[in-house]
C-alpha positions as a Python dict, from the first residue, in 0.01 Angstrom:
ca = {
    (1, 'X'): (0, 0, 0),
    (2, 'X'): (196, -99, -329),
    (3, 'X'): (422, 203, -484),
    (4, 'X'): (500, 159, -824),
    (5, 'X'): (706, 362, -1048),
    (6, 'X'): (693, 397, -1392),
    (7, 'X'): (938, 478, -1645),
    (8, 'X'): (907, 811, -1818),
    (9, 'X'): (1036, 831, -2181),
    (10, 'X'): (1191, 1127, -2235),
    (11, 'X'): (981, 1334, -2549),
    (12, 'X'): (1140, 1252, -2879),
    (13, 'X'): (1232, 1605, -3087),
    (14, 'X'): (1254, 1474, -3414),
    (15, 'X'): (1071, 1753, -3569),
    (16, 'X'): (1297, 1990, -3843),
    (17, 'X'): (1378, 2362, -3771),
    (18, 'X'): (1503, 2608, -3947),
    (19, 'X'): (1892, 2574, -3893),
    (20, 'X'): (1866, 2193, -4095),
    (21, 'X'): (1807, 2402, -4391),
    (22, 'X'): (2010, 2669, -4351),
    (23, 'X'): (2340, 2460, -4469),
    (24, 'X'): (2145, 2348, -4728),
    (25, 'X'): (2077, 2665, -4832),
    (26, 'X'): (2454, 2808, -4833),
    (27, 'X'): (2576, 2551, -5038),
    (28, 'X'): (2312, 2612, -5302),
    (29, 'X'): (2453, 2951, -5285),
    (30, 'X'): (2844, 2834, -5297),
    (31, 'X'): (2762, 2595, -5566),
    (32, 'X'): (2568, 2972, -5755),
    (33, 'X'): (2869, 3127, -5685),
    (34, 'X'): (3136, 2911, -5797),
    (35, 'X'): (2904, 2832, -6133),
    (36, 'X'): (2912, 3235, -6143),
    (37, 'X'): (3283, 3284, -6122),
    (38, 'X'): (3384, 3002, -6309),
    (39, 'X'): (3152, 3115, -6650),
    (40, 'X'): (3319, 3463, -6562),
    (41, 'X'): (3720, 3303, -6566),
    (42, 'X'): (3699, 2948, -6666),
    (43, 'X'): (4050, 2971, -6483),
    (44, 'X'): (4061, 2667, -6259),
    (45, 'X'): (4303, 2333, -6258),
    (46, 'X'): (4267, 2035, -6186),
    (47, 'X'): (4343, 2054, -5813),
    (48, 'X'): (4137, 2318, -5774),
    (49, 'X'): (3838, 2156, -5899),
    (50, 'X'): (3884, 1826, -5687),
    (51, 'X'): (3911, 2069, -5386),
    (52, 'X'): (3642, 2238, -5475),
    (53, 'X'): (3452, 1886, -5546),
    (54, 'X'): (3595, 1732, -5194),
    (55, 'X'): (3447, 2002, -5005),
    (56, 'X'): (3120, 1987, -5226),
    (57, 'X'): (3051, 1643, -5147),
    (58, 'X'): (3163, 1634, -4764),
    (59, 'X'): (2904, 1940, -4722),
    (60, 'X'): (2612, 1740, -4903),
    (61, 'X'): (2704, 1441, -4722),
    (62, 'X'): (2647, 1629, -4403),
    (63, 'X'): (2341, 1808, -4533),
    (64, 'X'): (2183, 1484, -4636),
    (65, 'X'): (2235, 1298, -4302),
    (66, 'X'): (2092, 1628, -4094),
    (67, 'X'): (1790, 1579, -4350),
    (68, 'X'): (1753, 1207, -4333),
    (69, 'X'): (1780, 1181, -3945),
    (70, 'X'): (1766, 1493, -3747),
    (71, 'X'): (1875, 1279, -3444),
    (72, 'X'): (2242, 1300, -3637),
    (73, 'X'): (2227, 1689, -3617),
    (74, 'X'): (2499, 1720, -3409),
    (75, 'X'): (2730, 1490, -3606),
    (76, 'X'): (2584, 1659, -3899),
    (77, 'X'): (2703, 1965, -3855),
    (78, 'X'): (3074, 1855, -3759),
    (79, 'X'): (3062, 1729, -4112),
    (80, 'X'): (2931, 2035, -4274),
    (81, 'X'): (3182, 2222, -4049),
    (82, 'X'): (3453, 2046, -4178),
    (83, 'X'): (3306, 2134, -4542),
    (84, 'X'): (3381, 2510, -4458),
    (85, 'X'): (3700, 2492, -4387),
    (86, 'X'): (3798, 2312, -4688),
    (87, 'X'): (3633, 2553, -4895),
    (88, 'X'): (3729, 2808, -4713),
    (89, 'X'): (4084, 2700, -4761),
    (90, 'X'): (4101, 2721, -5156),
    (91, 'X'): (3894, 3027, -5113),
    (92, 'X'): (4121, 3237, -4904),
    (93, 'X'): (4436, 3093, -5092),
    (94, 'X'): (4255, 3222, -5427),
    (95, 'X'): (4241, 3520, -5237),
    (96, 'X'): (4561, 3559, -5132),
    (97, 'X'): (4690, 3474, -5442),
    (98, 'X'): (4479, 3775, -5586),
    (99, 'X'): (4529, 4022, -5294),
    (100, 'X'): (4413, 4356, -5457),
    (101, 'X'): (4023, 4394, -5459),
    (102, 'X'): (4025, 4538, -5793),
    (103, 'X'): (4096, 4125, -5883),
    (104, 'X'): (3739, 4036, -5787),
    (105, 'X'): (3545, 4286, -5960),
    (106, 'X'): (3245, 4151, -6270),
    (107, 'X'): (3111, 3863, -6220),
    (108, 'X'): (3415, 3685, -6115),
    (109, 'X'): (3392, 3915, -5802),
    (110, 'X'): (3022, 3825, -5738),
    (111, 'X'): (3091, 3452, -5773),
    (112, 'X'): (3410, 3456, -5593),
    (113, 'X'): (3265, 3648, -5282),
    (114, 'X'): (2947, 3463, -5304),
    (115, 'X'): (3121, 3161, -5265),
    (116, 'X'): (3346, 3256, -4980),
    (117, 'X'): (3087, 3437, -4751),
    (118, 'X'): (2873, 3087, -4835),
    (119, 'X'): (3196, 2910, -4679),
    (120, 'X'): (3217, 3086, -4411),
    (121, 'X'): (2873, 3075, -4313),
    (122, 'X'): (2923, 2645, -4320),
    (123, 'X'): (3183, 2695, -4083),
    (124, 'X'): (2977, 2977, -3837),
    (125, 'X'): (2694, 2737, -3846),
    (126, 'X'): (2909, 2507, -3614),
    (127, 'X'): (2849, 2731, -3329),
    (128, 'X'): (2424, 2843, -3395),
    (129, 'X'): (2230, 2658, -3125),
    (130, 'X'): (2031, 2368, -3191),
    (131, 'X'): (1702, 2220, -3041),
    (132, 'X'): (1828, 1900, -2812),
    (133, 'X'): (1772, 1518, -2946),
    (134, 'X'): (1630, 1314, -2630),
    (135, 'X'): (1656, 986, -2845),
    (136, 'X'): (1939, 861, -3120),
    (137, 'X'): (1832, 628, -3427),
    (138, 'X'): (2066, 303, -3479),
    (139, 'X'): (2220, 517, -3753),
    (140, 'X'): (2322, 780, -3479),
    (141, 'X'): (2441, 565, -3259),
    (142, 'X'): (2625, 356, -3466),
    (143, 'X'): (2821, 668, -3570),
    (144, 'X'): (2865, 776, -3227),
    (145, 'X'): (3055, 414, -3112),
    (146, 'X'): (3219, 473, -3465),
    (147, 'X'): (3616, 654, -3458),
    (148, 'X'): (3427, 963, -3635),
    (149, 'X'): (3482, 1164, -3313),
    (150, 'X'): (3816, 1115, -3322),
    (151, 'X'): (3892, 1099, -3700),
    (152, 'X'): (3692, 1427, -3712),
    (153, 'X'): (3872, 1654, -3443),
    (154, 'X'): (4191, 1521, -3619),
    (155, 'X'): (4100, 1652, -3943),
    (156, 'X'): (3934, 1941, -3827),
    (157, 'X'): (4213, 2044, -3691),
    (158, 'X'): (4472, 2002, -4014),
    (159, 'X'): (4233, 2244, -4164),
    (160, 'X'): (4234, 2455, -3926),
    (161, 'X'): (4599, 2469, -3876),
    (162, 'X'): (4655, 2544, -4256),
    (163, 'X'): (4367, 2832, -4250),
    (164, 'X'): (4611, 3004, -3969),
    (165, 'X'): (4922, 2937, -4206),
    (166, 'X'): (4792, 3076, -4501),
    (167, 'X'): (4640, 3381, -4280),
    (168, 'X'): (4940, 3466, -4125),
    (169, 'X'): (5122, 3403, -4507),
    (170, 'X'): (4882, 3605, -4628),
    (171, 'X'): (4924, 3906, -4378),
    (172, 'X'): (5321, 3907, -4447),
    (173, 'X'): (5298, 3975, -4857),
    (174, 'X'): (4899, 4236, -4837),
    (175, 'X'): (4993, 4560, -4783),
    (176, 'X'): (4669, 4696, -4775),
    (177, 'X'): (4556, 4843, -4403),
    (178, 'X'): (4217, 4755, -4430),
    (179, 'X'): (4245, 4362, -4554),
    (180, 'X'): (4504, 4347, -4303),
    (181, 'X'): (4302, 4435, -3998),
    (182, 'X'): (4027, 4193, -4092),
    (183, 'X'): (4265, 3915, -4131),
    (184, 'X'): (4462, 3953, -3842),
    (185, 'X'): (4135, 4000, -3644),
    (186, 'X'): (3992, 3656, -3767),
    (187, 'X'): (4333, 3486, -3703),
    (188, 'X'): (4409, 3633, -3399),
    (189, 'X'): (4068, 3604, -3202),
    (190, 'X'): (3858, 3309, -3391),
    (191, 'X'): (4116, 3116, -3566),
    (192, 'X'): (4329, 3065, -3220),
    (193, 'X'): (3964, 2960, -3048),
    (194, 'X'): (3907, 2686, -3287),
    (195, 'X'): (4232, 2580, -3291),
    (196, 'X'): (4229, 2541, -2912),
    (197, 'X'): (3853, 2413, -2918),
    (198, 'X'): (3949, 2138, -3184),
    (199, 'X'): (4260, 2037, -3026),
    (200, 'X'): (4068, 1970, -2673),
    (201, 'X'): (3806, 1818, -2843),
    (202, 'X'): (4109, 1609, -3018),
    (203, 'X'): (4231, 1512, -2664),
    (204, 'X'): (3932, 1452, -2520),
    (205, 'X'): (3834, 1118, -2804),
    (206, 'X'): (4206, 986, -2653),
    (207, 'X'): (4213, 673, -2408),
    (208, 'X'): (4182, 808, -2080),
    (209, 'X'): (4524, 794, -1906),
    (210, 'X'): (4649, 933, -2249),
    (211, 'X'): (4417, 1211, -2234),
    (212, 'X'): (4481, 1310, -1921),
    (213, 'X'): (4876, 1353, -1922),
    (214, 'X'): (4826, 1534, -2259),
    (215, 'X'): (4508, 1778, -2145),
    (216, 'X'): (4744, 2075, -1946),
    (217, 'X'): (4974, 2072, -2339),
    (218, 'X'): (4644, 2192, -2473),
    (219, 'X'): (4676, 2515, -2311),
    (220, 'X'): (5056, 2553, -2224),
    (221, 'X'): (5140, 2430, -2551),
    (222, 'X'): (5080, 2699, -2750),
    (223, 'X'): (5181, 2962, -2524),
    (224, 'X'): (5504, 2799, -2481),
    (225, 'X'): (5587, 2731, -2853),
    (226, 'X'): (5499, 3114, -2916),
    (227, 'X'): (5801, 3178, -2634),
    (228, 'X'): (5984, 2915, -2779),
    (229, 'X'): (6003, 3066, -3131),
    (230, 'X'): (5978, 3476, -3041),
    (231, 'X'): (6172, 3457, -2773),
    (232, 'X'): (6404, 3136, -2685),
    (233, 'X'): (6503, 3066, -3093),
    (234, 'X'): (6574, 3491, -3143),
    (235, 'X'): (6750, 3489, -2792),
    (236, 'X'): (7009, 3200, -2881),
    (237, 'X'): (7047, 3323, -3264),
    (238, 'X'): (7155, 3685, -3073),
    (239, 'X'): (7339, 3520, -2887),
    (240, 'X'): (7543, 3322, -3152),
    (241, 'X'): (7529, 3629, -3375),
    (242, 'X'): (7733, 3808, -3126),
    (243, 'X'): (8077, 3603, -3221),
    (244, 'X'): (8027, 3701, -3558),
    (245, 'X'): (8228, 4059, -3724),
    (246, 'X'): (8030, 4284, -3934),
    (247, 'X'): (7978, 4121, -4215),
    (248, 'X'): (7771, 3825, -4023),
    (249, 'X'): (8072, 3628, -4105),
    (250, 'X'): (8267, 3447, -3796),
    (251, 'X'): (8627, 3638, -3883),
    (252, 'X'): (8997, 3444, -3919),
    (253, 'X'): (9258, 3463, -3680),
    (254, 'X'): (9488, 3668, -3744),
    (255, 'X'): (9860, 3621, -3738),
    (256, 'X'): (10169, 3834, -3819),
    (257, 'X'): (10385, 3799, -4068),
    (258, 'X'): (10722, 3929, -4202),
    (259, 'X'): (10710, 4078, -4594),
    (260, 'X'): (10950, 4304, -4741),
    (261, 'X'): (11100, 4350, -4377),
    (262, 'X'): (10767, 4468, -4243),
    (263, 'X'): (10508, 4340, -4009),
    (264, 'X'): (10163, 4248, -4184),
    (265, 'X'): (9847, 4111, -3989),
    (266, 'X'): (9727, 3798, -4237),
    (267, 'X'): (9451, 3571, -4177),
    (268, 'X'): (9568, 3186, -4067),
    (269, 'X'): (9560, 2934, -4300),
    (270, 'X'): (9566, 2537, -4307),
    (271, 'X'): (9537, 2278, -4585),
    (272, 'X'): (9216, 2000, -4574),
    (273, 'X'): (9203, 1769, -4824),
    (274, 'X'): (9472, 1963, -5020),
    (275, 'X'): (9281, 2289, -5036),
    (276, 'X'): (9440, 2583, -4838),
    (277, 'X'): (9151, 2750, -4616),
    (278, 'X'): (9148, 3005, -4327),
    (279, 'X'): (9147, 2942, -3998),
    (280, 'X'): (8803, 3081, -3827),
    (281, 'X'): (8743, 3232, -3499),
    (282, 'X'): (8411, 3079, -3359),
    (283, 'X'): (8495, 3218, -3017),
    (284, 'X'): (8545, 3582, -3172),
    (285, 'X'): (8525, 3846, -2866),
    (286, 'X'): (8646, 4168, -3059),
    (287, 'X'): (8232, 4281, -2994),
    (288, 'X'): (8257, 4267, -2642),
    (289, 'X'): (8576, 4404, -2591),
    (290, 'X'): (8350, 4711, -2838),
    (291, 'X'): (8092, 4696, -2525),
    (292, 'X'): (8321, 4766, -2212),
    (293, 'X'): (8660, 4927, -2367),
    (294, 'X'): (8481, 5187, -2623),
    (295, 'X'): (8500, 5515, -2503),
    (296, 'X'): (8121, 5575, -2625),
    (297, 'X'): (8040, 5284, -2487),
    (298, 'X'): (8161, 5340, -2139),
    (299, 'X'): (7951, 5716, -2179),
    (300, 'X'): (7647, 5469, -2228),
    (301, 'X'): (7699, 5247, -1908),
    (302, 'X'): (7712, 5536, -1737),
    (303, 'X'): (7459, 5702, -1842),
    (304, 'X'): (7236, 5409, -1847),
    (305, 'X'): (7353, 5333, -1456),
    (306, 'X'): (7224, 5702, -1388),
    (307, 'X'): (6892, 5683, -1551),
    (308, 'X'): (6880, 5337, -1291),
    (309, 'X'): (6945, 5442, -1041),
    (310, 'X'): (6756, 5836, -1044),
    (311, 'X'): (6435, 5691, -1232),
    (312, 'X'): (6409, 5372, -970),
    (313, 'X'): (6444, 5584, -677),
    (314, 'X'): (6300, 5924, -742),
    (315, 'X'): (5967, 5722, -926),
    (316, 'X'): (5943, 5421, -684),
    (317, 'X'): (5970, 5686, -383),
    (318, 'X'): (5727, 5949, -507),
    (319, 'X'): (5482, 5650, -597),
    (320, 'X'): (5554, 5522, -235),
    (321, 'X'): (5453, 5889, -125),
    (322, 'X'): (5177, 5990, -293),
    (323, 'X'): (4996, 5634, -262),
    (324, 'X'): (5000, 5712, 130),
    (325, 'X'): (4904, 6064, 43),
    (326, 'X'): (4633, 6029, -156),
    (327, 'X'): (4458, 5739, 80),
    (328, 'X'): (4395, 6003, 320),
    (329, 'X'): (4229, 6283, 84),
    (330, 'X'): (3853, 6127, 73),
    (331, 'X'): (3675, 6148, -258),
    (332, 'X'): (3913, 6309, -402),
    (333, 'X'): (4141, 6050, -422),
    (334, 'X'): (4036, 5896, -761),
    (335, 'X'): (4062, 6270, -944),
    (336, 'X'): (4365, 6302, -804),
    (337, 'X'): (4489, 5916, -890),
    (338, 'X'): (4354, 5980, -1238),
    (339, 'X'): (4555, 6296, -1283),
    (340, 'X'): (4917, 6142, -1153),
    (341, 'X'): (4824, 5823, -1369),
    (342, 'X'): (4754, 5995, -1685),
    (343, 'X'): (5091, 6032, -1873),
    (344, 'X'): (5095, 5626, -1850),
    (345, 'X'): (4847, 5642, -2146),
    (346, 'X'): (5081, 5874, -2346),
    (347, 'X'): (5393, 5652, -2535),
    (348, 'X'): (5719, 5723, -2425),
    (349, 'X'): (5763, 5887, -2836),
    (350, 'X'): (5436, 6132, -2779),
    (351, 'X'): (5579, 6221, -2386),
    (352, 'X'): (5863, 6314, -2573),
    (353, 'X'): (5763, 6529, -2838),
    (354, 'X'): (5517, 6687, -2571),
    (355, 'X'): (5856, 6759, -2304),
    (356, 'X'): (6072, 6854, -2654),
    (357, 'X'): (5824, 7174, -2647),
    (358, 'X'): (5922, 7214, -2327),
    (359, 'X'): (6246, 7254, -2330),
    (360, 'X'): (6212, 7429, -2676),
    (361, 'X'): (6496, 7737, -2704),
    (362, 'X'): (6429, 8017, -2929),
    (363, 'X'): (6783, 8157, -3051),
    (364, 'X'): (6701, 8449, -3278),
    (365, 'X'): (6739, 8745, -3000),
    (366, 'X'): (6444, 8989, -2887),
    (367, 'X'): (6189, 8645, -2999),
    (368, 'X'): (5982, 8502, -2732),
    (369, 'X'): (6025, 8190, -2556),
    (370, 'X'): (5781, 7940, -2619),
    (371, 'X'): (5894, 7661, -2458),
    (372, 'X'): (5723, 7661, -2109),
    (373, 'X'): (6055, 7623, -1922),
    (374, 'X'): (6262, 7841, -2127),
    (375, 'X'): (5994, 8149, -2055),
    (376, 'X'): (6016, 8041, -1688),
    (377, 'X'): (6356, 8122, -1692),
    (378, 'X'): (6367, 8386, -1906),
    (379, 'X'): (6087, 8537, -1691),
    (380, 'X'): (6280, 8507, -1372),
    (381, 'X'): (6571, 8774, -1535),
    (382, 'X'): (6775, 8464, -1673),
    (383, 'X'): (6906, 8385, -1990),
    (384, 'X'): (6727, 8105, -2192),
    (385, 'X'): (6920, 7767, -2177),
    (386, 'X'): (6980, 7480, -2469),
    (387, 'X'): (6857, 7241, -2205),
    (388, 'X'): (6891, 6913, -2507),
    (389, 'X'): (7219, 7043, -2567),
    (390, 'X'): (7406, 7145, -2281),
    (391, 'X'): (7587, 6834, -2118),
    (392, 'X'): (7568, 6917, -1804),
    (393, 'X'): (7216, 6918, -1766),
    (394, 'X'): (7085, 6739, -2072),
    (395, 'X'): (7074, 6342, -1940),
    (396, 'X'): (6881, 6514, -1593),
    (397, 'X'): (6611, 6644, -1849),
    (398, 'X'): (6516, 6287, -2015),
    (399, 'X'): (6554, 6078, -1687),
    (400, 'X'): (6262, 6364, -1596),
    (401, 'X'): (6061, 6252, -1873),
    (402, 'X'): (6054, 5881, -1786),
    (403, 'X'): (6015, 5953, -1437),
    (404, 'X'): (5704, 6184, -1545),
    (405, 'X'): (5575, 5874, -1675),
    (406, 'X'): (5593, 5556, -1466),
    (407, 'X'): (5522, 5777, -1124),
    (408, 'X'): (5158, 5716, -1188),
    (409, 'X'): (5243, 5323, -1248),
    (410, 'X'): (5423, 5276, -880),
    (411, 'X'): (5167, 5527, -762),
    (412, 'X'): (4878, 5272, -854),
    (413, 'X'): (5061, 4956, -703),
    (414, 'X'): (5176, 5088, -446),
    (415, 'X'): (4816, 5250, -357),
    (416, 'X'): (4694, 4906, -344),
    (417, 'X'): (4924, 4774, -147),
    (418, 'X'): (4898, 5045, 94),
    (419, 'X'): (4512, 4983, 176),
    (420, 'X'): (4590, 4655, 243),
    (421, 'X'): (4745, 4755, 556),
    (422, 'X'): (4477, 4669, 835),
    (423, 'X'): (4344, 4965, 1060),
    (424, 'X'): (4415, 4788, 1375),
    (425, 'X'): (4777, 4732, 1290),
    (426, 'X'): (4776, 5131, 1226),
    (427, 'X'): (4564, 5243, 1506),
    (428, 'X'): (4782, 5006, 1753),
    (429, 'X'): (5083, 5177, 1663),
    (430, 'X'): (4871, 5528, 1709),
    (431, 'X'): (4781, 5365, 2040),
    (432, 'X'): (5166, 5316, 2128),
    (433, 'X'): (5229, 5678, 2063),
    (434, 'X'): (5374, 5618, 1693),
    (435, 'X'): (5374, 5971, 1472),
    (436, 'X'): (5249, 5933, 1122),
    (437, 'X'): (5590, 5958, 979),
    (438, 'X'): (5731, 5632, 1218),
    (439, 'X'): (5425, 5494, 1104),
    (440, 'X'): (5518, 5520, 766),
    (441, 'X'): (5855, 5405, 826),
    (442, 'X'): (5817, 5128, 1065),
    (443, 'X'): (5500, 4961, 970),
    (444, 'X'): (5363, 5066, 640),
    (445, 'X'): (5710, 5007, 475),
    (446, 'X'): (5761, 4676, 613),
    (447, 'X'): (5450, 4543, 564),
    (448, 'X'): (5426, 4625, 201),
    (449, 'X'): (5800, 4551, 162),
    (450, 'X'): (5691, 4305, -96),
    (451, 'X'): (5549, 4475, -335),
    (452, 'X'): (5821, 4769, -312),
    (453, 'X'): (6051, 4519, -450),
    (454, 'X'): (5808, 4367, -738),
    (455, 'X'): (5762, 4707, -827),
    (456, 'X'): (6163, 4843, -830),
    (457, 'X'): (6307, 4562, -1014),
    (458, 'X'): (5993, 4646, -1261),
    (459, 'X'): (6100, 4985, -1291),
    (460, 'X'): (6450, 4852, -1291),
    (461, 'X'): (6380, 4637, -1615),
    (462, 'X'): (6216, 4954, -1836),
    (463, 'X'): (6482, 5166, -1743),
    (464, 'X'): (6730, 4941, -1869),
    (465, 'X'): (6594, 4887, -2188),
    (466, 'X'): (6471, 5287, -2181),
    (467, 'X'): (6503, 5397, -2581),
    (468, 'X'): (6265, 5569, -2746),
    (469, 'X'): (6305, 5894, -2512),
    (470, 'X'): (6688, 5898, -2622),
    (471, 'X'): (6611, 5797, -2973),
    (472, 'X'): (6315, 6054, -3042),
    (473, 'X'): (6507, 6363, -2821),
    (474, 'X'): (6886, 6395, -2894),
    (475, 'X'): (6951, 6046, -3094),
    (476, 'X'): (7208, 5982, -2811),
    (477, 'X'): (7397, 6250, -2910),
    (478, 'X'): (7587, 6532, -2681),
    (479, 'X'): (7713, 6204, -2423),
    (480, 'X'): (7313, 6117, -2399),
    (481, 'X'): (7416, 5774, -2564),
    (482, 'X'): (7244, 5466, -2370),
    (483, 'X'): (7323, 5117, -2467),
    (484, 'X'): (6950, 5024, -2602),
    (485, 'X'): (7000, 5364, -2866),
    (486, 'X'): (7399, 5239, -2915),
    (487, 'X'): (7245, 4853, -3010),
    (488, 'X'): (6976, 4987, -3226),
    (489, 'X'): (7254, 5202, -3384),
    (490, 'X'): (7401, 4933, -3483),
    (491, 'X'): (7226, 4701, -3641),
    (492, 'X'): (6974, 4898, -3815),
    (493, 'X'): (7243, 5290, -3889),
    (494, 'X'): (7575, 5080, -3907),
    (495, 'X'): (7465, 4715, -4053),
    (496, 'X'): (7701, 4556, -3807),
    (497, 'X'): (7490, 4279, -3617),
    (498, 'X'): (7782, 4124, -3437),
    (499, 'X'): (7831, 4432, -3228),
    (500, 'X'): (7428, 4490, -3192),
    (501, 'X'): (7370, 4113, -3092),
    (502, 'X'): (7663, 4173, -2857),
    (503, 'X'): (7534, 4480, -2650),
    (504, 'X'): (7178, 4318, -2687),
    (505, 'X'): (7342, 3980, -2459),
    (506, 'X'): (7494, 4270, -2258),
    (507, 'X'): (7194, 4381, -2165),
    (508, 'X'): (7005, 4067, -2149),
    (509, 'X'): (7279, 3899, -1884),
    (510, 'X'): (7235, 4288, -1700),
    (511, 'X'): (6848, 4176, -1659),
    (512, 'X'): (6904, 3820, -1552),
    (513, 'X'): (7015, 3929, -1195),
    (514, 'X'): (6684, 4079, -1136),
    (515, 'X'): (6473, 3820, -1271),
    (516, 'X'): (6635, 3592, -1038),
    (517, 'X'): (6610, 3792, -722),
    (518, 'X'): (6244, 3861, -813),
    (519, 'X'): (6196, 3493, -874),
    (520, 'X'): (6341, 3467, -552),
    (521, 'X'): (6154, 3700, -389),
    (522, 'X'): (5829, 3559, -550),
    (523, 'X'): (5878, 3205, -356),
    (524, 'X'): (5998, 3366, -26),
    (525, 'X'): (5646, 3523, -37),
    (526, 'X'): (5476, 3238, -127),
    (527, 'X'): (5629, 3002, 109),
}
């Protein structure tokens, strides 16, 4: 017996559906609308119409090759793609350029947003499914073995870039909410997708060894220029900043002089190139000798190494606690989870205003107390207490507060942790005659030791920076002062961002200790 196989050609889809004439359509409509607005304010230069004309003729070039050959539909609509964005790019800078609404009202208003929904439709039309092409003309393929891939991810990517830039330009000068939101929701979610899309498609049309070195950049890139410029650039220009006086200025030195038989404090002088100049101080420490020898200073260190070390250990402990707690309660462990989580979903400002009720005093005599702990005391045959303003007690009422909040937080983590203990390390220990509580101490500890510490130098960091509490409750007043309240004091009460950069390195180099050990930590787990 003879087998013998024959080749199957695949069907040929060559057929026309409806999303070949849909681009065809919009730009009928963005040509209506610019013929509209134009008749309406015959306004526009000469770069605007060869903008205008560019993207025209790029989006009829596209149009007509989808039409001609619908094998080229996928090239086809990279072209028409690239047509939106071009458009879209004068639009949106007309736009911004005109930010209030009340600009685009008549007919200009009907041909201008004609026009730019019409643009944005050529771009949208990038991402509409299309019926599959089995078989490519010459003209197709020829294209395909062209550089078109390349030159148009390249491109593509330019515009795209410049749509972000003018976005984000145009979201710094609009003040109104509403034009805001829908900006900053198309540059934040589909603007950074097609600007990663088009930059892997951009790597992908490189020569392979190229393309692979450069492929990981396509995702870490971005990420690490955003740290690079909101976080490494603003960390070294504190840093610098914190040499300088108050006046931003890097000050003289000073020297002392003798005149009219008493001693006067001058600024240093020497002559270059003939011209007498004073003598700077680029190594100026006069802010951080403010950050350790100021008396209000030194009441913020130690108030902020209170708040460490009472929120860390009260919050991380309770969390501990209740976590082992609450495993053992059956189905009512989730209400009860839910209830001790909750105040993480209020903001430190609202937990504050709700406590600031609390501790609410009523001073006229013979008047109720309506703050809940006030009437507790003055129901118990005691006199009502200024809690926010008596310094004896007053720091122990906001280092309540925070620890009211993040409980829930080490609560949660900890809870996780805790239930991945396994039963027959628990119930071998039971076995050996182990109570709950050496249990607790002696296996469930040590086995989530771990995540104890991820969690306490977490807790550690917040408490560190802790503000708003201070800020929105006594304004560090009455020796509540903390050094994130003392540093946002000064730069934005006093003008003096020397000092403010200063205490912000202070507490930046207070941090780094704990970064490393959890670093540390991290890679002793790992390993």
């Amino acid at each position: 017996m003879t087998l013998t196989t024959t080749s199957l050609t695949p069907p040929q889809k060559t057929a026309y559906h409806f999303t070949d004439f849909m681009s065809a359509v919009l730009l009928i409509f963005l040509q209506a609308g610019i013929l509209i607005g134009w008749n309406a304010n015959s306004s526009l230069t000469m770069p605007d119409f060869l903008l205008i004309t560019i993207g025209m003729v790029i989006g009829i070039i596209g149009v007509g090759l989808n039409l001609y050959d619908t094998s080229s539909r996928d090239i086809a609509k990279k072209i028409i793609f690239g047509a939106g964005l071009i458009l879209l790019l004068y639009f949106g800078s007309l736009f911004a350029q005109n930010s209030l609404i009340e600009d685009f009202s008549g007919l200009f208003g009907i041909g201008f947003w004609l026009s730019l929904v019409s643009a944005l439709g050529l771009c949208l039309q990038y991402i509409l499914a299309r019926p599959e092409i089995y078989s490519f003309s010459p003209l197709a393929q020829s294209i395909h073995k062209s550089p078109f891939e390349f030159i148009f991810s390249a491109s593509t990517l330019i515009l795209v870039t410049l749509n972000l830039a003018q976005g984000i330009n145009f979201m710094r000068v609009n003040t109104n909410k509403l034009t805001l939101g829908v900006v900053a929701l198309g540059v934040g979610i589909f603007g950074i997708w097609l600007l990663f899309y088009f930059t892997n498609e951009l790597v992908e049309n490189l020569p392979e060894k190229l393309r692979d070195r450069l492929r990981p950049f396509v995702f870490v890139g971005p990420a690490i220029a955003i740290l690079t410029v909101f976080l490494v650039y603003p960390a070294i220009n504190t840093f610098l900043l914190s040499f300088r006086d108050a006046e931003g200025e890097f000050p003289c030195i000073r020297q002392t002089v003798i005149v009219n038989e008493r001693e006067r404090s001058v600024c240093a002088t020497e002559t270059i190139n003939g011209e007498e100049v004073e003598v700077k101080n680029y190594f100026y420490l006069g802010n951080y000798d403010y950050a350790f020898n100021n008396e209000a200073m030194r009441v913020a260190i130690r108030n902020n190494f209170m708040w460490l070390v009472l929120v860390t250990g009260v919050s991380v402990s309770l969390g501990l606690i209740i976590a082992v707690l609450v495993d053992r309660i059956g189905k009512w462990e989730s209400v009860a989870k839910s209830v001790i989580f909750l105040p993480m979903a209020i903001s430190a400002v609202g937990a504050s205003v709700i406590w600031g009720f609390m501790y609410f005093v009523q001073g006229k005599p013979n008047q109720p107390q309506i703050g809940l702990v006030n009437a507790i005391i003055v129901g118990l045959g005691n006199k009502p207490v200024n809690i926010l303003n008596d310094t004896n007690i007053n720091n122990f009422a906001l280092i309540i507060i925070m620890i009211w909040l993040i409980t829930g937080y080490c609560m949660v983590i900890l809870s996780a942790a805790v239930k991945g203990v396994p039963d027959e390390l628990l119930e071998a220990a039971r076995i050996d005659g182990a109570g709950e509580v050496r249990i607790f101490f002696n296996v469930i500890i040590p086995f989530i030791r771990g995540t104890i510490l991820v969690v306490i130098t977490t807790v550690f960091t917040m408490v560190l920076k802790v503000f708003d509490i201070v800020y929105t409750l006594t304004g560090g007043r009455r020796d509540t002062e903390v050094i994130a309240n003392r540093m946002f004091r000064s730069f934005f009460n006093e003008g003096d961002y020397g000092r403010g950069s200063a205490l912000a390195v202070v507490m930046l180099i207070a941090l780094l200790p704990i970064v490393f050990w959890n670093i540390h930590n991290l890679r002793k787990q790992r390993a």
